[in-house]
N, C-alpha and C positions, 0 to 999 in steps of 0.2 A: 504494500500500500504506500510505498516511498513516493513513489510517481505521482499521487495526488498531494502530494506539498509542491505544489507551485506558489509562487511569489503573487501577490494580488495584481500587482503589473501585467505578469506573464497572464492570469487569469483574463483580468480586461482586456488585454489585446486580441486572445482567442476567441475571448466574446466577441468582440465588435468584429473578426473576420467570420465568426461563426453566424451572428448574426444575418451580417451581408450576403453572405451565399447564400442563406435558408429564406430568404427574400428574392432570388434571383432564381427560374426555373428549374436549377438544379435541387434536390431531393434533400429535404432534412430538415432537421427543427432545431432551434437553440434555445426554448424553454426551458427543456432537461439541463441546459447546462448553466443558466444562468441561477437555476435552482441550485444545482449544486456547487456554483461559485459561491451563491450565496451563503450557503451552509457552513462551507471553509471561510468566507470572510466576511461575516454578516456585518461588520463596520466600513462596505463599501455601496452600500446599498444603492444610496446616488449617484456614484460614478457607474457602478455596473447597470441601473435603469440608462443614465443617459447615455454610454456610450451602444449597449445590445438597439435603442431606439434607435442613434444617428447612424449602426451598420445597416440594422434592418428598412430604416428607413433609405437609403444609399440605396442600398438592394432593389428596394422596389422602384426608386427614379433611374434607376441603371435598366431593368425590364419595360419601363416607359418611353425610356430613350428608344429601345428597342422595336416596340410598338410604333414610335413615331417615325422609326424609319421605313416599315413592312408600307409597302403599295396599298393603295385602295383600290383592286379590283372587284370583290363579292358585293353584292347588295346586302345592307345594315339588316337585314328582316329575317335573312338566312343564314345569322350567327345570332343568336338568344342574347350571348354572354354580353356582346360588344350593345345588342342595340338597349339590354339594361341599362347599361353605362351610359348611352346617350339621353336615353330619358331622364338618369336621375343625376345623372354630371358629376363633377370630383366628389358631391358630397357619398358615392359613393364608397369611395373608397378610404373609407373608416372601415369598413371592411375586409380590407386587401391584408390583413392577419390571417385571414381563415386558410386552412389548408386548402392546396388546388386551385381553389376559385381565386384567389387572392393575386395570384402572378396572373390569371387571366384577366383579372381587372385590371390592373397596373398597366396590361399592354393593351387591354383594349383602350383605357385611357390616351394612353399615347399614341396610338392607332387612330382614335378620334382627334386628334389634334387638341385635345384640352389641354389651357392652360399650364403650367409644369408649377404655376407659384400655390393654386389652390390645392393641383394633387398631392404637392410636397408635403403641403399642411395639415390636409384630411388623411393621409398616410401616415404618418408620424402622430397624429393622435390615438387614430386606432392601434398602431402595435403600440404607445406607450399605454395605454389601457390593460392591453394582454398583458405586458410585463409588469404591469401594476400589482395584478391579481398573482400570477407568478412570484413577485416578492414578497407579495403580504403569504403566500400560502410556503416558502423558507420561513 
């Protein structure tokens, strides 16, 4: 069990890369781990919320960027996902925490050409929500 004494440094920086990627298409979660940072350094609370937010939050403006480059060819009526997003606009993506659906919001956001300052904002509140509840339950 040597290997889980890492330094709170080395902790937050794994968080915030772990975060980022678990935000970005590829596979994975980093609530498990910001739990268990917490557990080993429960006197970083605020750092570990803010920094797991601004990777997670990264992540998902990094999959928007992505969306906002992908072409408009299909009609908005024959993808569900995209034409939610257009009806309900960045407020939806308070959302974009949930598993799956969450990187599909982000890019259909960017996909529809919204704004990047609202989605920045409505993303970043929803995952610090998640990780809210995740700190209070360390």
């Amino acid at each position: 069990m040597e290997w889980l004494n890492v330094t709170a440094a080395e902790g937050l920086g794994g968080l915030f890369l772990a975060s980022f990627l678990a935000s970005t298409v590829l596979p994975g979660g980093s609530e498990a781990l910001l739990w268990g940072f917490l557990r080993l350094h429960p006197d970083q609370v605020a750092a570990a919320l803010t920094l797991a937010t601004i990777g997670n939050t990264a992540g998902g403006m990094f999959t928007w960027w992505c969306g906002r480059f992908l072409p408009k060819w299909r009609k908005l009526e024959d993808l569900p996902q995209r034409a939610r997003v257009a009806r309900w606009g960045s407020p939806v993506l308070l959302l974009s925490w949930t598993p799956v659906i969450g990187d599909a919001l982000c890019l259909a956001a960017g996909w529809l050409r919204l704004h990047w300052a609202p989605c920045c904002l409505f993303m970043a509140l929803g995952k610090f929500a998640r990780y809210g509840i995740v700190a209070l339950a360390a």
